[in-house]
C-alpha positions in Angstrom: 62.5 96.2 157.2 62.9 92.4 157.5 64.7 92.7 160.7 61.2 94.4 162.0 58.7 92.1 160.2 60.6 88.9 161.2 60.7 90.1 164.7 56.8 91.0 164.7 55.6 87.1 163.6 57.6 85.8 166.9 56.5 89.0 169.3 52.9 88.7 168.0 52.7 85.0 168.0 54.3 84.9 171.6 51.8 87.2 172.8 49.0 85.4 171.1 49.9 82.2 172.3 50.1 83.8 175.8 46.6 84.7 175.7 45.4 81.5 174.9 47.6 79.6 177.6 46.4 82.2 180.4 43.1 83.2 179.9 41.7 80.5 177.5 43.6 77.5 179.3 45.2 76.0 176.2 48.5 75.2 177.4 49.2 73.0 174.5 49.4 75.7 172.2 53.3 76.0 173.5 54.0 72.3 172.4 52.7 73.2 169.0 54.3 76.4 168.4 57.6 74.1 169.7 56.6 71.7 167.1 55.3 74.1 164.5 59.2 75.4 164.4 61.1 72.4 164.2 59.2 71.3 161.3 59.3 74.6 159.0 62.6 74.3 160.0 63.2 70.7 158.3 60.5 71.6 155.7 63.0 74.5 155.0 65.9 72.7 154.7 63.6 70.0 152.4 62.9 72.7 150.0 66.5 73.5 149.9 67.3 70.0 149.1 63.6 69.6 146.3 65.3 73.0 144.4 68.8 71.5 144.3 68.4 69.5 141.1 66.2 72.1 139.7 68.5 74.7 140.0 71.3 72.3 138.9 69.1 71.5 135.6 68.3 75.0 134.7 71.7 76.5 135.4 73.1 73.6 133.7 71.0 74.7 130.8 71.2 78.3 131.1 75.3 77.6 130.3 74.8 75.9 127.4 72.1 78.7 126.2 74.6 81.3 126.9 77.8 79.5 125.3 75.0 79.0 122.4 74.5 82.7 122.1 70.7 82.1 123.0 70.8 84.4 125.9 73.0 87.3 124.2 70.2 87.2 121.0 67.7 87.5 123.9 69.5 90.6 125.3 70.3 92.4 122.4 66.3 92.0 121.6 65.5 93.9 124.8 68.3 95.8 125.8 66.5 99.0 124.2 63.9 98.4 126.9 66.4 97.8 129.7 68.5 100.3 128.9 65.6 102.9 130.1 63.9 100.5 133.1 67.4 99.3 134.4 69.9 101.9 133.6 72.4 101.3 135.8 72.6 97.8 134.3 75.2 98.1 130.9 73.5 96.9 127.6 76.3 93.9 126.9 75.8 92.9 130.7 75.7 89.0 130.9 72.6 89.4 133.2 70.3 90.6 131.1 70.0 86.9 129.0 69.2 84.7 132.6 66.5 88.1 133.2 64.9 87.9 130.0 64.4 84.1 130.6 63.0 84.0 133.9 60.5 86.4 133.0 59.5 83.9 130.3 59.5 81.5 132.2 57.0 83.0 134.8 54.9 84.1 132.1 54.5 80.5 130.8 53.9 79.4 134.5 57.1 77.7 134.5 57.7 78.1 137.9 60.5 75.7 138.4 62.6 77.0 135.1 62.1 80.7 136.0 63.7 80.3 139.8 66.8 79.1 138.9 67.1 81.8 136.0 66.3 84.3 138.6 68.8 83.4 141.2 71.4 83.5 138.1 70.1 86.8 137.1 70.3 88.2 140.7 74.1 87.0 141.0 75.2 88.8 137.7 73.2 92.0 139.3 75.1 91.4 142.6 78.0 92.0 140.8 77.6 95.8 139.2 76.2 96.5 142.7 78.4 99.0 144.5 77.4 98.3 148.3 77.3 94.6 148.2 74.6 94.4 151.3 72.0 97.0 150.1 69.6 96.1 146.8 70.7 97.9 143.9 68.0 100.1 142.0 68.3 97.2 139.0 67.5 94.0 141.9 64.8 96.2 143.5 62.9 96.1 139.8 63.8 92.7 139.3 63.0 91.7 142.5 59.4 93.1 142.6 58.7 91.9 139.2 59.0 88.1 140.0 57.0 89.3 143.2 54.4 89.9 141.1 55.1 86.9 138.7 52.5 87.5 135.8 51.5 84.6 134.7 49.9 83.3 131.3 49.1 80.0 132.1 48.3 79.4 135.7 48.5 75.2 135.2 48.6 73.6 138.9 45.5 75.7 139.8 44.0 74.3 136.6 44.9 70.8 138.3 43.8 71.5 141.1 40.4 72.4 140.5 39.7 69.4 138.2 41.2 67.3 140.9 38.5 68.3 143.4 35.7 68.1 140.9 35.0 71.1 139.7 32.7 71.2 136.5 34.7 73.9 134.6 38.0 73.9 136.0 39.5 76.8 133.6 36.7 79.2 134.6 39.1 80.9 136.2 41.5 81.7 133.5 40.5 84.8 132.4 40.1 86.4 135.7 43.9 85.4 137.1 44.7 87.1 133.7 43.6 90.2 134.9 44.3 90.2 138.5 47.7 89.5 138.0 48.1 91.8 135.6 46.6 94.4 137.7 49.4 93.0 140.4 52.7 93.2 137.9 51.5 96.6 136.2 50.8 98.0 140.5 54.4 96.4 141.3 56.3 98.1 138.3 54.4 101.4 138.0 55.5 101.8 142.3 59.2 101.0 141.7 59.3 103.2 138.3 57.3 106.1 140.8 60.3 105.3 143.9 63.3 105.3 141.5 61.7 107.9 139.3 61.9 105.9 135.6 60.7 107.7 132.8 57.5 105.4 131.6 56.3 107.5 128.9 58.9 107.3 127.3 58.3 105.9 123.2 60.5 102.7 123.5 59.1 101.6 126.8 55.6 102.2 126.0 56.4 100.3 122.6 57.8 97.6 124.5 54.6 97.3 126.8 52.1 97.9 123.9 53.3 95.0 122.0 53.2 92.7 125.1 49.7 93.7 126.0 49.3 93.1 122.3 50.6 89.6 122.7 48.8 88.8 126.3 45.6 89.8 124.9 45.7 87.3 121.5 46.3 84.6 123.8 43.8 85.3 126.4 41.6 85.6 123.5 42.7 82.3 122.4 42.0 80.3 125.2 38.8 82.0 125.9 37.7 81.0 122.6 38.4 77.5 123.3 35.5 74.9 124.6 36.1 75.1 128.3 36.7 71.7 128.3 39.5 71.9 126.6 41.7 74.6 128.1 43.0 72.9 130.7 44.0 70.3 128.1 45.6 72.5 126.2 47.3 74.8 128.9 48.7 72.2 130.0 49.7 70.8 127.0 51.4 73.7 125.5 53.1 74.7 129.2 54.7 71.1 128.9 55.9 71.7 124.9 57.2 74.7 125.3 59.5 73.8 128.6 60.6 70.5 126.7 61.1 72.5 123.5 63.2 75.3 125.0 65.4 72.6 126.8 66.0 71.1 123.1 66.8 74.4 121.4 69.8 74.7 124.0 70.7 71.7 123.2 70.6 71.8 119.6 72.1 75.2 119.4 74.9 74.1 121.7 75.5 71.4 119.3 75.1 73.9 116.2 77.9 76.4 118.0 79.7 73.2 118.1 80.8 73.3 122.0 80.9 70.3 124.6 77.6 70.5 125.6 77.9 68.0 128.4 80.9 69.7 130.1 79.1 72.8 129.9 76.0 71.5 131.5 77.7 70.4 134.2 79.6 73.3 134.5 76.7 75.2 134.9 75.0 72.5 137.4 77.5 73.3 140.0 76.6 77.0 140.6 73.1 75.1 141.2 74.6 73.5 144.0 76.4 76.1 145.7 73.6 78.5 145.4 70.8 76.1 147.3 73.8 75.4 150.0 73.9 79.1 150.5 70.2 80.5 150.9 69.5 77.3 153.1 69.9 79.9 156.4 67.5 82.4 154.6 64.9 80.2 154.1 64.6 78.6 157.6 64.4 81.8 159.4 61.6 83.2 157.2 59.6 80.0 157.0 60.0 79.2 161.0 58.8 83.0 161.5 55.7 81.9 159.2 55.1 78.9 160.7 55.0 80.4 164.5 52.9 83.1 163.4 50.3 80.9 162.1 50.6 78.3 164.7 49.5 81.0 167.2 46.1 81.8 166.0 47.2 85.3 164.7 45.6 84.5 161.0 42.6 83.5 162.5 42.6 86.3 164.4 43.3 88.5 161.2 40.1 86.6 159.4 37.9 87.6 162.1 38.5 91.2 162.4 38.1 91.3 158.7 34.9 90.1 158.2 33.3 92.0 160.8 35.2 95.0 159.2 33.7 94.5 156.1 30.0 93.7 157.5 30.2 96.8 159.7 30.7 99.1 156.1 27.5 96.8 154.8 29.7 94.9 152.3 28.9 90.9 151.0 31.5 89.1 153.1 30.9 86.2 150.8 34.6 86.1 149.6 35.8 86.1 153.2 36.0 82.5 153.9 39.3 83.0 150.8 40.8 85.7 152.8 43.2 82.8 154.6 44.7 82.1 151.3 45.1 86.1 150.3 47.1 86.7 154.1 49.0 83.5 153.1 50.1 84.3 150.0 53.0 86.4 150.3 54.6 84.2 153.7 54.2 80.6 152.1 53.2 79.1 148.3 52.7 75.9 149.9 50.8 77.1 153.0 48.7 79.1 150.7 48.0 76.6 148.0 47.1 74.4 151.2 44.6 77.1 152.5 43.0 76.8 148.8 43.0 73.1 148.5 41.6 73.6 152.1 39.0 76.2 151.1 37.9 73.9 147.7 37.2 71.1 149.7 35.2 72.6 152.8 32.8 75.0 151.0 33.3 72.6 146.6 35.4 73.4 143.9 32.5 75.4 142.2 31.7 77.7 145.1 32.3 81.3 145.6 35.3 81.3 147.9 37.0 78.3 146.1 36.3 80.8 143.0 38.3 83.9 145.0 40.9 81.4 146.3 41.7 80.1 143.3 41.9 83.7 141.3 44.1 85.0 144.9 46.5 82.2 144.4 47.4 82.9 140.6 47.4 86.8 141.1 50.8 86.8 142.7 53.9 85.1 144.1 55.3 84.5 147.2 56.9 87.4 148.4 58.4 87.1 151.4 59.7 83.2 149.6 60.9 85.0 146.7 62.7 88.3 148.7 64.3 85.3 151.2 66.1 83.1 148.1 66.8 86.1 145.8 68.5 88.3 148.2 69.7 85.6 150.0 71.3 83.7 147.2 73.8 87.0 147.2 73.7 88.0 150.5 71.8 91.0 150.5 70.8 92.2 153.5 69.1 95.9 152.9 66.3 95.8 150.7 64.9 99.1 150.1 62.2 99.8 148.4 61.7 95.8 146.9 59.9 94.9 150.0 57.0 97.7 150.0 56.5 97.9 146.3 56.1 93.9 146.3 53.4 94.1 149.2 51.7 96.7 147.4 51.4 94.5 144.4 50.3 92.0 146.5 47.5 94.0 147.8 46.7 95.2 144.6 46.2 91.8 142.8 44.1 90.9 146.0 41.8 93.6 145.3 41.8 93.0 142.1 41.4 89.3 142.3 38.2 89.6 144.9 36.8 92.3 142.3 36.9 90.2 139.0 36.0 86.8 141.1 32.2 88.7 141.3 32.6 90.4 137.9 33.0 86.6 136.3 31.4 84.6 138.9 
């Protein structure tokens, strides 16, 4: 599947770029797609070299968590739950802590805790995986759940809008809330339907129940909130909570009475070799972004949309945010560009920033997050991960278009 979609961007930006050079006369567009490669390709690389001290901190930390016992409390909290979603993955199976803790960490918006707990987590899968080059069922799930990346607290789009002006930057809170939940319940309910998991069963649906439980006392906090104060306190409490669980390693480290600093740096270099080895990964799916774009073929893609969508007599007000939706799964940064881009051309306050801004939190960067996670453990075959993810992805676009006119 990525062999076919990687080969697609260059075919279809060659033969875009073709058209333009022979029958619009824009021969330049061959120095750009040149130039549009060689930088993703050092902008890969740079990304690479950004996530190396993050993934040395957080691995650093995750060692001292699990010589604390932090991450096997964690486990043994959730293993009933795992047992049944992830069966092939044994209840005392050291992956389970760095799983449970990226999860968090995406549910906080703690984007740059939960990567390197995910690439931890997705080594200790590798390892009970019988055919080392082909996603197991367990990395599949795992896989399509970060996909989907649910998130709580959606805190650099918060920024971002109060940045550029907008009046009520945390207006869209509540709808990111439900678009990507609509994106992680479409992304979990199609892998449990592929691998043919059980959902109904009384501990899972426990499980979810309480969570929902728990997502919706929070929502209803915020939203009762003054809306100038949410970002305040988003922010805020994303910011405690990340400083607070890097403490309670710390202290519980201390408390178990191990060498906390030999540990940490234990841990740090698995951080290193990790970014060394999904450097190759990385360039060839951000050069394949970068080539496709280059060439026009988004704007193509725009285009045929809208007049799609006027031909069945729909408002094609939300079109103008239909950049950031395409973008979304290929590139975080291209698509938080597109809706800087989009705030900025049409005002933080208008309808399309409103959509862009709701697209961007709905999901995560697939095609990013299938690249590093596989590629961290050199996986090569990914099944049913791919698909599933997309489909989340579509589903928390919907979804995300759909509550941006409910709220707006």
């Amino acid at each position: 599947m990525l062999n076919v979609i990687w080969t697609g961007f260059f075919l279809a930006a060659f033969a875009a770029a073709l058209w333009q050079s022979l029958i619009l006369g824009n021969a330049a567009i061959w120095t750009e797609l040149v130039q549009g490669t060689f930088a993703s390709a050092k902008a890969a690389f740079q990304i690479c070299l950004n996530l190396t001290g993050m993934l040395c901190l957080w691995l650093g930390l995750l060692k001292v968590a699990e010589k604390a016992g932090i991450t096997d409390l964690l486990a043994k909290f959730l293993s009933p739950l795992f047992r049944r979603i992830m069966p092939g993955v044994p209840a005392d199976s050291p992956a389970l802590g760095p799983i449970v803790m990226n999860m968090a960490a995406n549910v906080l918006g703690l984007d740059n805790a939960a990567t390197p707990m995910g690439l931890k987590a997705m080594e200790q899968l590798q390892t009970l995986n019988p055919h080392k080059d082909k996603a197991s069922p367990a990395q599949v799930l795992f896989m399509v759940i970060n996909a989907s990346a649910f998130t709580l607290i959606p805190i650099t789009i918060l920024m971002y809008r109060a940045e550029l002006g907008s009046a009520n930057p945390s207006a869209v809170f509540m709808p990111i809330l439900f678009a990507t939940s609509v994106s992680t319940l479409t992304g979990f309910l199609a892998v449990a339907w592929v691998q043919k998991l059980n959902i109904f069963n009384k501990v899972v649906l426990a499980y979810l129940s309480s969570f929902l439980f728990f997502i919706g006392a929070l929502a209803w906090y915020f939203n009762s909130l003054p809306p100038e104060e949410r970002l305040t306190a988003s922010a805020a409490g994303g910011n405690f909570i990340l400083f607070a669980l890097i403490t309670t390693f710390i202290f519980c480290g201390l408390l178990r009475r191990i060498n906390v600093y030999e540990t940490f740096i234990s841990g740090a270099k698995e951080g290193f070799d990790i970014a060394i080895r999904i450097i190759p990964y990385l360039v060839a799916m951000l050069v394949a972004i970068a080539v496709f774009r280059t060439a026009g073929c988004l704007d193509i893609l725009v285009a045929g949309f809208e007049k799609f969508f006027a031909a069945l007599g729909m408002n094609t007000d939300f079109v103008p945010a239909l950049p950031t939706a395409f973008l979304k799964p290929l590139s975080g940064s291209g698509a938080r560009a597109m809706m800087i881009e989009t705030m900025q051309a049409y005002g933080a306050d208008s309808f399309p920033a409103f959509v862009s801004c709701i697209v961007q939190g709905s999901s995560e960067t697939t095609f990013y997050v299938l690249a590093v996670y596989f590629g961290a453990v050199k996986i090569t075959k990914v099944g049913a991960a791919l698909p599933c993810a997309l489909l989340a992805d579509l589903a928390g676009i919907i979804a995300a278009v759909g509550f941006a006119y409910a709220f707006y």
